[in-house]
C-alpha positions as CSV (number, residue, x, y, z in Angstrom):
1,X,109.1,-105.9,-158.6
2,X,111.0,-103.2,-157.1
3,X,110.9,-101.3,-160.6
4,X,107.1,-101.5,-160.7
5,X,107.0,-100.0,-157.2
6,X,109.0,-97.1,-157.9
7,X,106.4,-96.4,-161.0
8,X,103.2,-96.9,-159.1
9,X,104.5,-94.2,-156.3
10,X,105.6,-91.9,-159.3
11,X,101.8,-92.1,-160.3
12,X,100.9,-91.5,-157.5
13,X,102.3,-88.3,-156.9
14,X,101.7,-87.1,-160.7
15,X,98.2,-87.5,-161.1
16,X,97.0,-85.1,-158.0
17,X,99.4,-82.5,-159.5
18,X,97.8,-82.9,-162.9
19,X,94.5,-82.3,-161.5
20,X,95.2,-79.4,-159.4
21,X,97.3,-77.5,-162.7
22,X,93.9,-78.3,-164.4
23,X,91.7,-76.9,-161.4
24,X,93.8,-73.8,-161.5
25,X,93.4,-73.0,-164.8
26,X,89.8,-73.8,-164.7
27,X,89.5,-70.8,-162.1
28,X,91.9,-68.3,-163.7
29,X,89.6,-68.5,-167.1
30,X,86.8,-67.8,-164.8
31,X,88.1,-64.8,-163.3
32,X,89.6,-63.9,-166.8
33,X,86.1,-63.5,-167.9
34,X,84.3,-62.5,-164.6
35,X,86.7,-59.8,-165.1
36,X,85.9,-59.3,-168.5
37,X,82.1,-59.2,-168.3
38,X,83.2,-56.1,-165.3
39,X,84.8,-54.1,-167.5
40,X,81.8,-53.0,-169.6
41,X,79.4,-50.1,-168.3
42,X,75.6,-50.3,-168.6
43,X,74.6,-46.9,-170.1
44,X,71.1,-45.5,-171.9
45,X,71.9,-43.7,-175.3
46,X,70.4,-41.3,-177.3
47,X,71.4,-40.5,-181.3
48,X,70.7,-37.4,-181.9
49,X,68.8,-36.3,-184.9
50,X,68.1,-32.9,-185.8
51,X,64.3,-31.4,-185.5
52,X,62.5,-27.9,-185.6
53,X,61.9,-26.4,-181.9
54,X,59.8,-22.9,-181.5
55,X,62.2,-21.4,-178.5
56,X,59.0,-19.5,-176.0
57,X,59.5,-16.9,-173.2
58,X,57.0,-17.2,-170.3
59,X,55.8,-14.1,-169.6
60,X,53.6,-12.8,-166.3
61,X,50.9,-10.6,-167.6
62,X,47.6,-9.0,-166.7
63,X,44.2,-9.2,-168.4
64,X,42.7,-6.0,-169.6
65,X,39.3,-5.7,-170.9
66,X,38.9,-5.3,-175.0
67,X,36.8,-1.7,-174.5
68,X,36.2,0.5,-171.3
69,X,33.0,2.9,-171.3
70,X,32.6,5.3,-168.2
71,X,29.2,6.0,-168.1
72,X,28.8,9.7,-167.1
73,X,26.3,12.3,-167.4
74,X,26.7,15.1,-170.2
75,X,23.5,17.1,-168.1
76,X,23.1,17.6,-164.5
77,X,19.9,16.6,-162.7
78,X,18.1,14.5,-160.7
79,X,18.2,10.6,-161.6
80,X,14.2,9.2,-161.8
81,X,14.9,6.0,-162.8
82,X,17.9,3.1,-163.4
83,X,17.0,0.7,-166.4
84,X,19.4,-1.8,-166.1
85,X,20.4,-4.8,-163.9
86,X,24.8,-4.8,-162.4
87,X,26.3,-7.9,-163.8
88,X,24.4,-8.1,-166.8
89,X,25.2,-7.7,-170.6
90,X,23.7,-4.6,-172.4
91,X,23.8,-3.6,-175.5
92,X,25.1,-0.8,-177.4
93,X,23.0,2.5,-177.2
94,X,20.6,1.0,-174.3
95,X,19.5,2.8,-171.6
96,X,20.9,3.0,-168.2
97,X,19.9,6.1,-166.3
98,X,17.2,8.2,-166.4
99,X,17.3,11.7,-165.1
100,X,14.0,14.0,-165.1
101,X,13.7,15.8,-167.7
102,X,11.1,18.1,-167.3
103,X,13.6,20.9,-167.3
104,X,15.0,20.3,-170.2
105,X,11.6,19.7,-172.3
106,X,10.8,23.3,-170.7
107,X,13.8,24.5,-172.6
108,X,12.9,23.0,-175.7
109,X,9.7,24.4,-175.5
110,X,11.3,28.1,-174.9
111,X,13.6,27.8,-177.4
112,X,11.1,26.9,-180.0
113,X,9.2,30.0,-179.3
114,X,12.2,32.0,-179.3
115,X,13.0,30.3,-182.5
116,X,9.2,31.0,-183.5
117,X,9.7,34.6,-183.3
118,X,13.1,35.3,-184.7
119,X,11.2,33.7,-188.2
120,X,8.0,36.1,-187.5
121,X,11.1,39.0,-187.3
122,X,12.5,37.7,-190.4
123,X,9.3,37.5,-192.3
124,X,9.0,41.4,-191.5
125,X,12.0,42.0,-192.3
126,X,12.0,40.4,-195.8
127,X,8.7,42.2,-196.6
128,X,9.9,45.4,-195.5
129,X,13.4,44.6,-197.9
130,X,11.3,44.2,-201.0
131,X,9.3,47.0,-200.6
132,X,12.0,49.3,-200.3
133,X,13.8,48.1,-202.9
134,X,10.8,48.7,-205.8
135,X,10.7,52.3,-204.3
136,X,14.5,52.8,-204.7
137,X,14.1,51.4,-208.0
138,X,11.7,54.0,-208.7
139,X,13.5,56.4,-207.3
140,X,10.7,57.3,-204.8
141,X,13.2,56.4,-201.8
142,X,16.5,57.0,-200.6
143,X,19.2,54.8,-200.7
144,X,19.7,55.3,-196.9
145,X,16.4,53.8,-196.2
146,X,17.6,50.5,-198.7
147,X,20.9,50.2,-196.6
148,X,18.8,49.9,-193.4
149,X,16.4,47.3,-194.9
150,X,18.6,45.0,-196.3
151,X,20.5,45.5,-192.9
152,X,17.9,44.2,-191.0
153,X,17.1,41.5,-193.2
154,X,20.4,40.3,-192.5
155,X,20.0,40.4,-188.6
156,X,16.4,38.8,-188.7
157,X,18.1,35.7,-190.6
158,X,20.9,35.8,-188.1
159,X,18.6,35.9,-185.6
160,X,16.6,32.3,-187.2
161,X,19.8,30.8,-187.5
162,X,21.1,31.3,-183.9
163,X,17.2,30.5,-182.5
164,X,17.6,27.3,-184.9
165,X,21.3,26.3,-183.2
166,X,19.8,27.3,-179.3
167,X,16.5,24.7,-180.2
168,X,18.7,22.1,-181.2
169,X,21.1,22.2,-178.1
170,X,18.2,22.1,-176.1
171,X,16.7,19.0,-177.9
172,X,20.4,17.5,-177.6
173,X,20.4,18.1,-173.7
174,X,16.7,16.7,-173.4
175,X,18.4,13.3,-175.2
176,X,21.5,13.1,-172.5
177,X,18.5,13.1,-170.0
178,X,18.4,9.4,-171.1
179,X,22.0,7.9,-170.3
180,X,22.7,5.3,-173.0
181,X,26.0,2.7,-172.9
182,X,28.4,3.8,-176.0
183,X,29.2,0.2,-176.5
184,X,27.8,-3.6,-175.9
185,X,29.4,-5.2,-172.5
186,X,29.2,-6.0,-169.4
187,X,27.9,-3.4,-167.0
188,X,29.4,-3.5,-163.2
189,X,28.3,-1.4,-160.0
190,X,25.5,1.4,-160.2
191,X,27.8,4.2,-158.3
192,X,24.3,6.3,-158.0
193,X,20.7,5.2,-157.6
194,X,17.3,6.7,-157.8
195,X,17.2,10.3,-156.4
196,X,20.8,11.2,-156.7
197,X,22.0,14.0,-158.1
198,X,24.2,13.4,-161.8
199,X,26.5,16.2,-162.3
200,X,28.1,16.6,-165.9
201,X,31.5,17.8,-163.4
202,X,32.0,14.6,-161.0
203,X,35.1,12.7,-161.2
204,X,33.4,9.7,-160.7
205,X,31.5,7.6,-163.7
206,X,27.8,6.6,-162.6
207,X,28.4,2.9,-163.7
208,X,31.2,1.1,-166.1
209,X,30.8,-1.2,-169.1
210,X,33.2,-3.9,-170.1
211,X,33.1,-5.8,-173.2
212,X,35.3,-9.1,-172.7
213,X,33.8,-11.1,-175.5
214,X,37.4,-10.9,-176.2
215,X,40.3,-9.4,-174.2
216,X,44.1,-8.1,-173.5
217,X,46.3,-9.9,-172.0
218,X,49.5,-7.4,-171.3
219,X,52.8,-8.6,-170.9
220,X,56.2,-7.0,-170.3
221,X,59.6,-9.0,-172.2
222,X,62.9,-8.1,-171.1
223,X,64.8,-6.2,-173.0
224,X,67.8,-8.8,-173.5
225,X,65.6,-11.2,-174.3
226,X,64.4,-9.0,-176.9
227,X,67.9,-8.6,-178.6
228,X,68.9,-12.2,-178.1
229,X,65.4,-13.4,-180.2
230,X,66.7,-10.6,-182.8
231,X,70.8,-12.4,-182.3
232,X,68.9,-15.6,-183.2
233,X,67.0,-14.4,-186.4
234,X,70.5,-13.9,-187.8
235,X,70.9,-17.6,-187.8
236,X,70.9,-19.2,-191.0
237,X,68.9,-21.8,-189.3
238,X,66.5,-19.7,-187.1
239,X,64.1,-17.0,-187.9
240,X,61.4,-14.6,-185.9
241,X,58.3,-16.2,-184.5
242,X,56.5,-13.7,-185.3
243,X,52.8,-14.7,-185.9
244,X,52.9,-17.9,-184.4
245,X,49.9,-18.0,-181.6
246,X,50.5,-17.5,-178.0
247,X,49.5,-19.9,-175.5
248,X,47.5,-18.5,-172.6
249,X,48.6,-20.5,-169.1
250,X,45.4,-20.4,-166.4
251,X,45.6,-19.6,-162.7
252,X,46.2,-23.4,-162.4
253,X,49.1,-23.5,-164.9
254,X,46.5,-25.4,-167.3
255,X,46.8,-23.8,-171.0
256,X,43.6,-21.9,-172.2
257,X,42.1,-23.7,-174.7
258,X,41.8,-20.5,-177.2
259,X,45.5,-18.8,-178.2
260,X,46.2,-15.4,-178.3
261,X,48.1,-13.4,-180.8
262,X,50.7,-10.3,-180.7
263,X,49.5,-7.3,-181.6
264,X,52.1,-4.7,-180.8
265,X,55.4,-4.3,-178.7
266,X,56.3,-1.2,-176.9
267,X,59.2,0.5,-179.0
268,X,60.8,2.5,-175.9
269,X,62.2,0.4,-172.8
270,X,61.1,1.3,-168.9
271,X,64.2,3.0,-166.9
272,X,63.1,1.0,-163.9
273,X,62.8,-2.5,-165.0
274,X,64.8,-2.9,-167.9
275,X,61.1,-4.4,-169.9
276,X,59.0,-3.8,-172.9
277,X,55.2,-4.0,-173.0
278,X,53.2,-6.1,-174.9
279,X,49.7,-6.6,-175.8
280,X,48.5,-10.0,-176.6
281,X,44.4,-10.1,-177.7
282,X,42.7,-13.3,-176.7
283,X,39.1,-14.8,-177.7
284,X,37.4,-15.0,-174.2
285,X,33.8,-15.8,-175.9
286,X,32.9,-17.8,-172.2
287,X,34.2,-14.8,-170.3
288,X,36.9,-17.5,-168.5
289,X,39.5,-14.6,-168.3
290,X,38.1,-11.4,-166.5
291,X,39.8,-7.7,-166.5
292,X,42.6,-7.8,-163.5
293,X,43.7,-11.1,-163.7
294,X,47.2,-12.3,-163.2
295,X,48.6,-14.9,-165.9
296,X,50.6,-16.4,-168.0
297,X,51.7,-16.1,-171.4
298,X,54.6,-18.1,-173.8
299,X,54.9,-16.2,-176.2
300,X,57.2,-17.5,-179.2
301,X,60.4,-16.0,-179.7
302,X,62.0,-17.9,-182.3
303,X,62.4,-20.8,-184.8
304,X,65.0,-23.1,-185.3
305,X,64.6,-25.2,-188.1
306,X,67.3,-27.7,-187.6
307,X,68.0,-27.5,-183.3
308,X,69.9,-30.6,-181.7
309,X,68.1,-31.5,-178.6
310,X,69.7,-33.5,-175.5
311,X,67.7,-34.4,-172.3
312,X,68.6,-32.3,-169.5
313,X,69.5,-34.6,-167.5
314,X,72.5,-36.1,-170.3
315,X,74.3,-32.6,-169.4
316,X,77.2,-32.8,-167.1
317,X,79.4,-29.8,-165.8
318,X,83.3,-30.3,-165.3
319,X,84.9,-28.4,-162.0
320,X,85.0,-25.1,-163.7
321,X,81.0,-25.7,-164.5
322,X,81.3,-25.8,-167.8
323,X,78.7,-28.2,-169.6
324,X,79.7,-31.3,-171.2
325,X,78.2,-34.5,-173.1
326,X,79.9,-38.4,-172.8
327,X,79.7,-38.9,-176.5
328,X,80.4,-42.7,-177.9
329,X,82.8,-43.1,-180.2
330,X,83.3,-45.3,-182.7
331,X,84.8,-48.2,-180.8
332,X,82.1,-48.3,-178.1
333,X,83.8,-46.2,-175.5
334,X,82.8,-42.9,-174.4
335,X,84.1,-39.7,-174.2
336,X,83.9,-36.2,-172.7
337,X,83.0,-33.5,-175.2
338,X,82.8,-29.8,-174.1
339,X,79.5,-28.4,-175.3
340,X,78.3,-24.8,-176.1
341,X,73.6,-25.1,-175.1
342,X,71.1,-22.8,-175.8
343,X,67.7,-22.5,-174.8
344,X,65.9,-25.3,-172.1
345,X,62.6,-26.1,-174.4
346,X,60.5,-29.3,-172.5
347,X,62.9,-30.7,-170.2
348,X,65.9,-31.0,-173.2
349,X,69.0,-28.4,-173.7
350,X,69.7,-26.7,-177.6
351,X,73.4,-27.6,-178.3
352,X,74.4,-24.5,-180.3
353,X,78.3,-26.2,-180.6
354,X,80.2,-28.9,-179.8
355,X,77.7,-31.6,-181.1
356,X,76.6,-32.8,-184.7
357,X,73.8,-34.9,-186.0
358,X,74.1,-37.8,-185.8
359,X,76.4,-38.2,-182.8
360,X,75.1,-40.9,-179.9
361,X,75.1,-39.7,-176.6
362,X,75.0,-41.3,-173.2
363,X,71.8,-39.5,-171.5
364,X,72.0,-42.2,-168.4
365,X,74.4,-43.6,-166.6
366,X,77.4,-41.1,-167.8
367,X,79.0,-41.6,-163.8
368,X,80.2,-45.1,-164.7
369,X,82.0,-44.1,-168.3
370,X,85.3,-44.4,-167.9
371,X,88.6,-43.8,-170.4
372,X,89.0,-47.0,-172.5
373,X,85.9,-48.6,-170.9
374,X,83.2,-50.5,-173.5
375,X,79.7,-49.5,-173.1
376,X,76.6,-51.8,-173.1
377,X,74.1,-49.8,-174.4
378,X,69.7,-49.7,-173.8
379,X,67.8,-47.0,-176.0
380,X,66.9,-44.1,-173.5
381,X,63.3,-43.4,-172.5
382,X,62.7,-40.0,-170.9
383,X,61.0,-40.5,-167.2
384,X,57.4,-39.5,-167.2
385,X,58.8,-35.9,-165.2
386,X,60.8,-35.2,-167.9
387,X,58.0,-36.1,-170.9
388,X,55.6,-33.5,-168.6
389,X,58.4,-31.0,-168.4
């Protein structure tokens, strides 16, 4: 009896034990894997993939009107009439101004009788030549009196021709009395009305005609960024944009829905401002962009066929500011990678070095990467900010 009171106490003492080694080890594999599941970071990744990017320059620029006419008066007088409305489109050779030209018919009419009576001279004096030329034939006169004949035949037809030349100026300044536009446009302020005095000598133009059916946009590039489009051309995988169509921003940063197209850059580089002009021409068929304007212009300043493109927000910069990528590697960690960019196109970074295709990136979340750390990975989606960007 004793014995079996000895072995129920032993029991008794055993069993709690049992349980609580069990309990223990119950919680340590709980914590073993609670600790497990905290050792992996939550990350958004990218794999990069090579595509072609057109690399732009936005450019300030002013709008200048296709063709300029000053319309000015060739004759001084007196303006009778104006025959045209400011603001509205006229076309080419219609008239604007009217000054009198009763003056000018009188000189016509002058000149035509001048004109009349140089020929009546000549007719005498052609008369006179052949006559004297049978009698020096004949001998019957001198061949003084023959010198003098044909002399003045030559001054009566001199005499035509510069009557002919004065009649015809005088017609030409009777067809300036009617002011006509050189080109088809838009005309703007009348600087003179009825009963003002034209002069052929003012400085200022009696009116001005635009034509903006289509229109300059000028632009100036800097310099550098001139020789780093030309550094890129020399890239096996880039090349000149040249040709490409320039896209026209509005006064509300909205593009214009007709693109523009280089015509020339300035060869010779301001002293002041480091720049180089140049002229973009733009359809403008509904007159949206008017001479004077300030805009916009990207203007296309090279391709690259085969560009690596990370979000801009994926960039990181160690202490000395130098950019970097978290890169995964092959065992699901990440790492560090020091990273030459290029150009910011839409919100994402060229990587000229330092990456390949290929390669996964960490684009969100690279602050809780860690050395030796697993990554749990999501596909990135760029924020609507950045898509717009």
């Amino acid at each position: 009896m004793r014995r079996r009171s000895h072995l129920l106490k032993f029991f008794a003492l055993i069993i709690p034990a049992v349980f609580l080694a069990a309990c223990e080890n119950e919680d340590a594999a709980h914590q073993t894997t609670a600790t497990e599941q905290s050792e992996t970071a939550l990350v958004s990744v990218l794999t990069i993939q090579p595509r072609e990017v057109i690399v732009h320059d936005e450019l300030p620029g002013r709008v200048a009107a296709y063709r300029t006419a000053e319309i000015r008066a060739q004759v001084s007088g007196i303006i009778q009439k104006k025959l045209f409305q400011e603001g509205t489109t006229v076309q080419a050779s219609a008239p604007l101004f009217q000054i009198n030209p009763a003056p000018f018919a009188a000189d016509v009419e002058a000149s035509a009788a001048i004109l009349a009576r140089a020929e009546a001279e000549l007719l005498n004096a052609q008369i006179k030549f052949d006559r004297t030329g049978l009698l020096s034939s004949q001998k019957i006169m001198s061949a003084e009196s023959f010198n003098n004949a044909t002399a003045a035949l030559a001054q009566a037809k001199a005499s035509v021709a510069e009557a002919k030349a004065n009649l015809a100026r005088r017609k030409l300044e009777l067809s300036y009395a009617t002011i006509t536009s050189p080109i088809a446009g838009v005309i703007g302020q009348s600087f003179l009305s009825e009963g003002g005095l034209a002069s052929s000598s003012a400085t200022t133009p009696l009116a001005v005609v635009q034509q903006i059916d289509q229109v300059y946009v000028d632009v100036r590039q800097s310099a550098m960024s001139k020789e780093s489009a030309q550094a890129m051309a020399t890239n096996a995988s880039s090349e000149k944009a040249e040709g490409l169509p320039v896209t026209i921003l509005t006064l509300d940063g909205k593009p214009y829905p007709q693109p523009g197209k280089v015509l020339f850059s300035d060869i010779s580089v301001d002293v002041a401002t480091g720049s180089l002009g140049m002229r973009i021409l733009v359809p403008n068929s509904a007159r949206q962009l008017l001479p004077g304007m300030y805009l916009r212009a990207r203007v296309p300043r090279a391709i690259h066929r085969d560009a690596l493109m990370v979000p801009q927000e994926a960039v990181l910069r160690d202490p000395a500011g130098r950019p970097q990528l978290v890169v995964m590697e092959a065992d699901g960690t990440g790492n560090r990678r020091n990273v030459e960019l290029g150009a910011l196109v839409d919100g994402q970074y060229m990587v000229l070095r330092g990456l390949s295709a290929g390669d996964t990136i960490v684009a969100l979340g690279q602050e809780r990467v860690r050395a030796g750390l697993k990554l749990q990975t999501t596909p990135y989606r760029p924020s609507v900010n950045a898509s717009k960007s």
